[in-house]
N, C-alpha and C positions, 0 to 999 in steps of 0.2 A: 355223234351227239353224246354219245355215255363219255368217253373220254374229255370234252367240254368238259360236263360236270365231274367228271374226276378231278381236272385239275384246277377248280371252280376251289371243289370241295377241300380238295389238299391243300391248297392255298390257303383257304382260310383256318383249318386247322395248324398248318402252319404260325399262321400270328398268333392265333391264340396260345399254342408251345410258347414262342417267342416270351410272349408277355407272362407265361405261364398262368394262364385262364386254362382252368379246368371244363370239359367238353364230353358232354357224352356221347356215344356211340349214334350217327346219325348219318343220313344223307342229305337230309333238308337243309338248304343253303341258308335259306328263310333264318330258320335259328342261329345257323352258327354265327350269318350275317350280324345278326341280331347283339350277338355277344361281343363280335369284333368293334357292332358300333359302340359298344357302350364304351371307348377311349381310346377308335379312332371314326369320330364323327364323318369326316371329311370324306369317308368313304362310301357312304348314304345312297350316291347315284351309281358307282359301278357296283356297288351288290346288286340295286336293284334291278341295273339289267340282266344278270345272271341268275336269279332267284328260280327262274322260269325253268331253266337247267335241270333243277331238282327231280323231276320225271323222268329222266333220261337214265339216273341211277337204277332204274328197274324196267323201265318200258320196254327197252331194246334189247334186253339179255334175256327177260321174261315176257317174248315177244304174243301175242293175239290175233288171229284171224282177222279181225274187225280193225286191226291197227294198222294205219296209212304209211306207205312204205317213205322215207324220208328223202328229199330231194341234195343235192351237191350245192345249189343256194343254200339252203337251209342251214345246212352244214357249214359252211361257210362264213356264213353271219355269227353263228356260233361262237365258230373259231377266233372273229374277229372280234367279238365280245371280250371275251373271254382273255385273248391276248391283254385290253385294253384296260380291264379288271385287274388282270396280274401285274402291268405296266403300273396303274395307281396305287395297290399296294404294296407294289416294293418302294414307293417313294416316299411312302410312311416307313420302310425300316430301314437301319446302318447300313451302309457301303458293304460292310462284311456277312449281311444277309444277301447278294445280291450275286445271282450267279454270273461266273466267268466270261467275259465277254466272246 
């Protein structure tokens, strides 16, 4: 799940590079979402399923007794997010942002 939001999170600091939108130091997708929508709207529903993400940045590396061990579904769903998030925002940028086949 932290790798999820790793690449939740790089992805959207990536656009925002791109467009050179200034970004502060953050893990909250929440925000950076935020910033990406303000000029590419159209990406509204896959941030919003990834947003959730954002816990993942600390939950599992600064792990807690009380904290539930995470299942291979879970994981999973994640993944398949997460794919589908980076899938729509590469189709908001140039052919020559778009890695190698």
């Amino acid at each position: 799940m932290f790798h999820c939001q790793q690449a939740a999170e790089k992805a959207l600091k990536a656009v925002l590079t791109y467009h050179r939108q200034p970004f502060r130091k953050t893990h909250e997708l929440q925000e950076l979402g935020d910033a990406v929508l303000s000029f590419e709207a159209q990406l509204a529903e896959p941030i919003q399923h990834v947003v959730y993400l954002s816990q993942y940045a600390w939950r599992q590396r600064y792990p807690h007794d009380e904290e539930p061990e995470l299942d291979m579904r879970a994981a999973r769903e994640a993944s398949a997010l997460v794919k589908a998030f980076f899938d729509a925002l590469l189709r908001t940028l140039p052919a020559e942002c778009h890695p190698p086949a």
